[in-house]
C-alpha angles and dihedrals in degrees: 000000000000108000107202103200120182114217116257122249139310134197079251092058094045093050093040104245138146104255102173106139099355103111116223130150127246112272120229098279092045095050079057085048099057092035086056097044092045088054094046088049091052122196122342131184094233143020130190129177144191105249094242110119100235092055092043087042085054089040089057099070082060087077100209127089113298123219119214114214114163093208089090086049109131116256125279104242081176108190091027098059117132084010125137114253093221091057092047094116108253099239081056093066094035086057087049083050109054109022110045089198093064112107122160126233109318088356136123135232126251082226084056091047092049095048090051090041087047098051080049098054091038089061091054101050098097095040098056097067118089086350117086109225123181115196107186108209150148126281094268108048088054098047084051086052086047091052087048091051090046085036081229125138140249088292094081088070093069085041102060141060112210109186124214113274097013137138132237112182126207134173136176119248131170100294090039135258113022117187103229104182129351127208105351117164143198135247109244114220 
């Protein structure tokens, strides 16, 4: 089973902004987020992470070697970074939504995000079934393995809510991927 897991929260989330490249750790509700949706997972036989520190900070609570592969890295929303989403201009999201090659200024595509995700997922592939493999990760990279596991395209990403510290499950059957779960979460104690 892959066990796609999105980082708990920062100070950035709770104050709703777009974090993409920018670095900071988890903030106190998201370290009990991590801890919660680590016990609920249970024991795997693998766990890999983006190397940003609020995934490795979340792959942590998995208490086994984390493998850092920045495939699963967020998206680069380059100028935008630490904006408000709200204050993100409205022809800007429009353009993220409609043409999956659009990236701003020192930014990345969702289509590039997707064809990196994609080549990570389909390494995995063999390994998911009968092996349980968490990957600790950002809201877009998993929306674009979800859209693996579905074989649906970048439209998914505007379609979807993933919560932080939450769990998407996927696992391969005969015909492929199958999506097993998506955003389950954990009580925090």
């Amino acid at each position: 089973m892959l066990y796609l897991v999105r980082h708990g929260r920062t100070d950035a989330n709770a104050r709703g902004l777009l974090q993409g490249r920018l670095d900071p750790p988890l903030d106190a509700i998201g370290r009990r987020q991590a801890s919660a949706i680590a016990a609920m997972i249970g024991d795997v036989d693998e766990v890999i992470s983006s190397s940003l520190v609020r995934a490795v900070e979340t792959a942590a609570y998995f208490e086994r070697e984390v493998a850092i592969d920045d495939r699963w890295i967020e998206l680069a929303y380059g100028e935008y970074e630490g904006m408000p989403a709200g204050e993100v201009p409205p022809e800007v999201w429009q353009s993220w939504k409609t043409n999956s090659m659009f990236a701003t200024k020192g930014g990345e595509s969702f289509g590039a995000l997707d064809a990196r995700v994609r080549s990570a997922c389909a390494d995995l592939a063999d390994r998911i079934h009968g092996t349980n493999v968490v990957v600790v990760s950002h809201v877009s990279p998993i929306k674009a393995a979800v859209g693996w596991a579905l074989n649906a395209t970048t439209d998914i990403m505007f379609h979807c809510h993933l919560s932080q510290a939450s769990l998407c499950r996927v696992d391969m059957g005969k015909f492929g991927p199958l999506l097993h779960s998506f955003n389950e979460q954990a009580p925090i104690v």
